[in-house]
C-alpha positions as CSV (number, residue, x, y, z in Angstrom):
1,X,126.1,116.2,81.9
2,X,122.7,115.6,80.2
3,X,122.3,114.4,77.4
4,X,119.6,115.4,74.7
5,X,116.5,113.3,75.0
6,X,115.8,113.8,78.5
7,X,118.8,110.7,80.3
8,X,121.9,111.7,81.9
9,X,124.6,109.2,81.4
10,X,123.8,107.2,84.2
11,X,120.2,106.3,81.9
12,X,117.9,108.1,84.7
13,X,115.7,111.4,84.1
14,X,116.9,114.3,83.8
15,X,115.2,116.8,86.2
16,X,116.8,119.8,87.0
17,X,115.0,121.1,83.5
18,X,112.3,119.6,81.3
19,X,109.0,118.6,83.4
20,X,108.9,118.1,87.0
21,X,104.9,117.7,88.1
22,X,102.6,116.0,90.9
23,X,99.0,117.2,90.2
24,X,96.2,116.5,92.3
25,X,92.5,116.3,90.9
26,X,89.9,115.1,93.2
27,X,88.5,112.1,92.4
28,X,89.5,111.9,89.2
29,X,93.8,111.9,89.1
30,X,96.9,111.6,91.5
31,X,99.9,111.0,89.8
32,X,103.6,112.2,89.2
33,X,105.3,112.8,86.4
34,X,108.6,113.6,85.6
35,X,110.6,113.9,81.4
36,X,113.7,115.5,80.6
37,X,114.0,117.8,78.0
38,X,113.4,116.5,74.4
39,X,111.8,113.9,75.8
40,X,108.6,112.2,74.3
41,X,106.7,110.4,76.7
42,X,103.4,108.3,75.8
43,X,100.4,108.0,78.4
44,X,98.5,105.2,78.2
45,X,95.5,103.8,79.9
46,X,91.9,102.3,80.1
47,X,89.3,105.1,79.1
48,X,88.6,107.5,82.5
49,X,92.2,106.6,83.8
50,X,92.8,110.1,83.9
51,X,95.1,110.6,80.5
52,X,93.2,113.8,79.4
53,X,92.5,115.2,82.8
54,X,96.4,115.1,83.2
55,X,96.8,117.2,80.0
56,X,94.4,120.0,81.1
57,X,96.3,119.6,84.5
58,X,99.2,120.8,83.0
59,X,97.6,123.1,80.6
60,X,96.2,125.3,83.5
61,X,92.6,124.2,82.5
62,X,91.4,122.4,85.8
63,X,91.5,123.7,89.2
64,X,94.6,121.1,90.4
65,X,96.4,120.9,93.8
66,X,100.3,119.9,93.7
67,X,102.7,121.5,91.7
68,X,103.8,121.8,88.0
69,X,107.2,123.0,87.0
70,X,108.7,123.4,83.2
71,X,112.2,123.7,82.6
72,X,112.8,124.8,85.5
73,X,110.1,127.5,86.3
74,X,107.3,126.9,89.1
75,X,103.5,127.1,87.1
76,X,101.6,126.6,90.0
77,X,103.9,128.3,92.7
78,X,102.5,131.5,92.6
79,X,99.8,129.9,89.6
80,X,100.8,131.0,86.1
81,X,97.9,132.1,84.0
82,X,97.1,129.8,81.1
83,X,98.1,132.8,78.5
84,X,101.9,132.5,79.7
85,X,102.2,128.8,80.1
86,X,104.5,127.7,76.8
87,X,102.5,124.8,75.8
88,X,101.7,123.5,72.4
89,X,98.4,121.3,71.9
90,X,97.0,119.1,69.4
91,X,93.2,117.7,70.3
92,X,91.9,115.1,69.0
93,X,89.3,117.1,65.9
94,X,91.7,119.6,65.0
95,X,89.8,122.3,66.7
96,X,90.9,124.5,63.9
97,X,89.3,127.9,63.9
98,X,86.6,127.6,60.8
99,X,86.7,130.9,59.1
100,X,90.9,131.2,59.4
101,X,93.1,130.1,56.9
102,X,95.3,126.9,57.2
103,X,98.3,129.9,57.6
104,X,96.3,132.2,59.8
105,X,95.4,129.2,62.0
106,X,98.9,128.7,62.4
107,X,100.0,132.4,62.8
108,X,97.0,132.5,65.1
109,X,99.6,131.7,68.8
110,X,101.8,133.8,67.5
111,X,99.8,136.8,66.9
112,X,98.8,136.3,70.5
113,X,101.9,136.6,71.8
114,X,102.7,139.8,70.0
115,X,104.3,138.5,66.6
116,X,103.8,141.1,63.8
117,X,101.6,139.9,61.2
118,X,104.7,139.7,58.2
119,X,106.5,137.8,60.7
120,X,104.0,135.6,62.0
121,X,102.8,134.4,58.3
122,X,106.3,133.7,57.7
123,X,106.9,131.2,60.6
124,X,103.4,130.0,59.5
125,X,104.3,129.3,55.8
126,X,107.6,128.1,56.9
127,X,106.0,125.3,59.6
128,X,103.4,124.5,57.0
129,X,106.1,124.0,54.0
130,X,108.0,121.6,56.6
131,X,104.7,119.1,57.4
132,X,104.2,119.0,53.4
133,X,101.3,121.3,53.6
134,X,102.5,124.4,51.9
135,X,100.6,124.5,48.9
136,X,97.5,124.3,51.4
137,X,98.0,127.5,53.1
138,X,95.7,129.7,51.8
139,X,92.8,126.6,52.4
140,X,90.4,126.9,54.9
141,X,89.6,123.8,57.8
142,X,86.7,122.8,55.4
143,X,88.6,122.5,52.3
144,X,91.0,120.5,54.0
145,X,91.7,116.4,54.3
146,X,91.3,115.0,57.9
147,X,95.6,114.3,57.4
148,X,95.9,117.7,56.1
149,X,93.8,119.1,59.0
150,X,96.1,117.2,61.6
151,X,99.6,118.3,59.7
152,X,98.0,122.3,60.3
153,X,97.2,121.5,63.7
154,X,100.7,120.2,64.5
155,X,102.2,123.1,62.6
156,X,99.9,125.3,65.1
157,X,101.4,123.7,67.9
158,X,105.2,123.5,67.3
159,X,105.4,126.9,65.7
160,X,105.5,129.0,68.7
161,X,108.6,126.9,70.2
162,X,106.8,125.8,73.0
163,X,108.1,124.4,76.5
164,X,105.9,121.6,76.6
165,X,103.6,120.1,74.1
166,X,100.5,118.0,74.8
167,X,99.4,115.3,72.0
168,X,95.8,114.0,72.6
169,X,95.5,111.1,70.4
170,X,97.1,113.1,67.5
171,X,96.5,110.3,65.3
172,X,92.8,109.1,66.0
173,X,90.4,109.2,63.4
174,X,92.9,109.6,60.2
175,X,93.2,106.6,57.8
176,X,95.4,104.1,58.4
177,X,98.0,105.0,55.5
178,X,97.8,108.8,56.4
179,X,98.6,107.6,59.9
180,X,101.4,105.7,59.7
181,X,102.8,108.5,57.1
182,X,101.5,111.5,59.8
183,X,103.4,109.5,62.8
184,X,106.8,109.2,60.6
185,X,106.6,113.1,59.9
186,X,106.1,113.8,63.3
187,X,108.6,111.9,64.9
188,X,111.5,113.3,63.0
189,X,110.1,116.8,63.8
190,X,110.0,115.2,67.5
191,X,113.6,114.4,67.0
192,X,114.8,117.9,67.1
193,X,112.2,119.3,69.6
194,X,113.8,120.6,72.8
195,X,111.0,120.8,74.7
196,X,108.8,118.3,76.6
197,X,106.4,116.2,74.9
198,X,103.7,114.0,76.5
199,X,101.4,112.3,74.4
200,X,98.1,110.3,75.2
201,X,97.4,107.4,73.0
202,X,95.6,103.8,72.8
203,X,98.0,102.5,70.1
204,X,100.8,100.9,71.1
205,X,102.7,101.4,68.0
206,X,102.5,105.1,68.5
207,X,103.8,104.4,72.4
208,X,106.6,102.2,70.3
209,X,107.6,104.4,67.8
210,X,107.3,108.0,69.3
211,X,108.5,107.3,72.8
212,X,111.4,107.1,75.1
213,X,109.1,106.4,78.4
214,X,105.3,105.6,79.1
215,X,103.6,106.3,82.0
216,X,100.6,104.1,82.5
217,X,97.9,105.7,84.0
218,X,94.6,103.2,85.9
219,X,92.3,105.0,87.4
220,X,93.9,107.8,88.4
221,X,97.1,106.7,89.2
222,X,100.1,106.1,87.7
223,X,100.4,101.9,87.6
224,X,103.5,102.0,85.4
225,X,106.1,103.8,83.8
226,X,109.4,102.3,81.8
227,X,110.7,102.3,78.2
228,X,108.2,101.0,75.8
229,X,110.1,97.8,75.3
230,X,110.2,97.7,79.7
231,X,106.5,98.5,79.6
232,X,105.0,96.0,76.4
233,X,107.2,93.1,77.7
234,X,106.1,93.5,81.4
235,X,102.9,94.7,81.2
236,X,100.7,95.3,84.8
237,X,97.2,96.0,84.0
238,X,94.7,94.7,81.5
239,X,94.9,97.6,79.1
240,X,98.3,97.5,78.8
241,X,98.4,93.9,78.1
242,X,96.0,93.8,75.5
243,X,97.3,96.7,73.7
244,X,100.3,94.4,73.4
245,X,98.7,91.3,72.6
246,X,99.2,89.1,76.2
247,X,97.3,87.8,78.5
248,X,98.4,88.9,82.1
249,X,97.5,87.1,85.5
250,X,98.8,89.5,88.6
251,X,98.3,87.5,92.5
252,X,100.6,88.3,95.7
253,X,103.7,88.0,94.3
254,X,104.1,89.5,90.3
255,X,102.9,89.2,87.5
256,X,103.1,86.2,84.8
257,X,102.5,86.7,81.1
258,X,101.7,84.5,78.0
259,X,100.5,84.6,74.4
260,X,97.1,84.1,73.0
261,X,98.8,81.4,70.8
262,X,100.3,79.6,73.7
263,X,96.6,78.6,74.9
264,X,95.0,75.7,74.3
265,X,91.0,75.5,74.0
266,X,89.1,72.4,74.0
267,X,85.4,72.0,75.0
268,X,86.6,68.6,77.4
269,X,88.0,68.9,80.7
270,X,92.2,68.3,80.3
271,X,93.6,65.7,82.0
272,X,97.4,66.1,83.7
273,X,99.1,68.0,86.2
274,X,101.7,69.9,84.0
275,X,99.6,73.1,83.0
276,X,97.8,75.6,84.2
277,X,94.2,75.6,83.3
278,X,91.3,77.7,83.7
279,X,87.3,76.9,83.2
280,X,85.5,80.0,81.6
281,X,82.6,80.6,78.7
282,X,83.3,82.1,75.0
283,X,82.7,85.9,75.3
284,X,83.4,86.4,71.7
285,X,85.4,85.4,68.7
286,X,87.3,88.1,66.0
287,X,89.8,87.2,63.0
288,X,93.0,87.9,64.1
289,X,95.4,87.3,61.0
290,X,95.6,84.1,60.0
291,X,93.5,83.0,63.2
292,X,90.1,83.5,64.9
293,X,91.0,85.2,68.6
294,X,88.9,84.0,71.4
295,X,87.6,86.0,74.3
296,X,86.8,83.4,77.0
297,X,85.2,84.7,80.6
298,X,87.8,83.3,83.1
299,X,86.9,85.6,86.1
300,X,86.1,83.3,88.4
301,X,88.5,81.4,87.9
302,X,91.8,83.6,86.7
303,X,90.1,86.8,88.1
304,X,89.9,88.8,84.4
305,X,89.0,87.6,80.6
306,X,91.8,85.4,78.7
307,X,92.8,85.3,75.0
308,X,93.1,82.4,73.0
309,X,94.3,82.1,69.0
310,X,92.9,79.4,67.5
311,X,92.9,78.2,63.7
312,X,89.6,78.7,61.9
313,X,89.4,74.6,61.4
314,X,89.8,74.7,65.3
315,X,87.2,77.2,65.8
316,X,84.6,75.1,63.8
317,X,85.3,71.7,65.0
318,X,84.9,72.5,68.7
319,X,82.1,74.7,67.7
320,X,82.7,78.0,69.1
321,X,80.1,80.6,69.9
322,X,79.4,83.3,72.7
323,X,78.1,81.3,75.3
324,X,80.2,77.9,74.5
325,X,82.1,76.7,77.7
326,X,85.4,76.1,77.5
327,X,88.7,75.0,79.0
328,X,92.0,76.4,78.4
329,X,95.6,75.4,79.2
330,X,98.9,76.7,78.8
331,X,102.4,74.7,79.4
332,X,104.0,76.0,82.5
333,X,106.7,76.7,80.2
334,X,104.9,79.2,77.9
335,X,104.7,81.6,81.4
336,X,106.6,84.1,82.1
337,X,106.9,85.7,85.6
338,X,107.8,89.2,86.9
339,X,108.3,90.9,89.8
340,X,105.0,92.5,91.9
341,X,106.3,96.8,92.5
342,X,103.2,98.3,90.1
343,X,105.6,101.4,90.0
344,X,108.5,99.7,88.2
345,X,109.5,99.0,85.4
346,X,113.4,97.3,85.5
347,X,112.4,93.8,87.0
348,X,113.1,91.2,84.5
349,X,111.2,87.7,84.7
């Protein structure tokens, strides 16, 4: 029996219902991806991985090959036109109609779909009064706060009850307060959303707080997919691992890991055989709390950049600027190893 949230109670997805897809873009995506009903699953990646290309996928908005199938129902097998495909979307912009009210906006899908107008300004009113926007109906875009804008644009999207609903950064561009307020509202209307929701993002807090899973998407293909705890403590390509703050070496075998605060920089070669130490040049240098993070060019020797946190005295004494070459070394014991399947996500280190 499955339970809400897209697990059956063996912890794997559920698939007989929610989202079952393998899309095919040329030269741009090739990936699969399953969620179970209620389920809220983050995508991640690089920019051009393929995040937003797998939205409009899904959406019906790109010529695809492979198959898409929602709770259930075959969208691609014979196609579905774009009209009858359930899906709610919020853009990144709002992409609110200009000349509509913030409750006409919202009325606007289900109008479409046949709604009479009392009835559809109800639901609108009503989905507006629940994101805290209420007051606002009668507003138009222009009169409207970029957080306002976003909470009638969510409205928009979850008032028609949708099968699956596509987030593209819902969050990008909105002060940080209004943010981290926006993310709480939408997470408890998340909560008690039965439908599938897949959301593209390049904060890790939003993966973190909104998410069961996360699927990791690198150029093109899927790299990853796990829990968010799974995913931030074994991370498998760059992006992930500096959206979680780790440095991440991968060779033959796995993965290993460690912190920007586990390195050590000095300007001298180290002497002894009990770390591991790489040769590279300062690529830049950014506060980062109470420290100054350093960016130092290890490719030729580690194969990517490395991260360093260093104390601001540290910084000045050994003089560090772009350009500056540097050592760095970290105790064997500060690694931590994982296994090498790019798929997975279960392999502890």
């Amino acid at each position: 029996m499955a339970e809400r949230g897209g697990r059956d109670r063996g912890g794997g997805p559920v698939t007989s219902s929610g989202l079952r897809a393998r899309i095919d873009v040329p030269g741009r995506l090739a990936a699969d991806v399953e969620a179970g009903p209620g389920e809220v699953l983050a995508v991640i990646g690089p920019n051009g991985a393929g995040k937003t290309t797998l939205l409009t996928a899904l959406a019906g908005l790109v010529e695809m090959s492979g198959s898409v199938e929602v709770g259930g129902r075959s969208w691609t097998h014979p196609p579905l036109p774009v009209r009858e495909r359930r899906v709610g979307w919020v853009v990144q912009g709002q992409a609110l109609f200009p000349h509509l009210s913030a409750r006409e906006n919202v009325a606007f899908g289900l109008r479409a779909r046949g709604a009479r107008r009392g009835e559809a300004a109800d639901r609108a009113q009503a989905w507006l009064d629940r994101l805290g926007v209420g007051a606002l109906a009668g507003r138009r875009p222009g009169a409207l706060s970029g957080g306002q804008a976003q909470r009638v644009t969510i409205a928009r999207a979850l008032v028609t009850e949708p099968d699956l609903l596509l987030l593209d950064e819902p969050f990008s561009g909105l002060d940080v307060g209004v943010a981290a307020t926006l993310r709480i509202e939408l997470a408890k209307h998340l909560a008690d959303f039965a439908g599938v929701t897949l959301m593209v993002t390049h904060d890790a807090l939003d993966a973190l707080t909104l998410a069961q899973r996360v699927v990791v998407l690198d150029d093109g293909r899927v790299a990853q997919t796990g829990t968010p705890s799974d995913v931030a403590a074994h991370p498998r390509t760059d992006h992930v691992a500096r959206l979680v703050g780790l440095n991440v070496l991968s060779g033959p075998d796995g993965f290993t890991a460690f912190r920007p605060q586990d390195v050590t920089v000095s300007t001298a070669r180290p002497e002894g055989s009990a770390r591991l130490r790489w040769r590279g040049r300062v690529g830049g240098l950014t506060p980062h709390g109470d420290a100054v993070r350093v960016q130092v060019d290890t490719r030729e020797a580690a194969g990517t950049d490395l991260l360093a946190d260093v104390t601001p005295e540290a910084a000045a004494e050994l003089r560090l600027a772009p350009g500056v070459e540097v050592w760095l070394t970290v105790k064997a014991t500060a690694v931590r190893a994982y296994g090498g399947d790019r798929a997975g996500s279960h392999d502890g280190p």
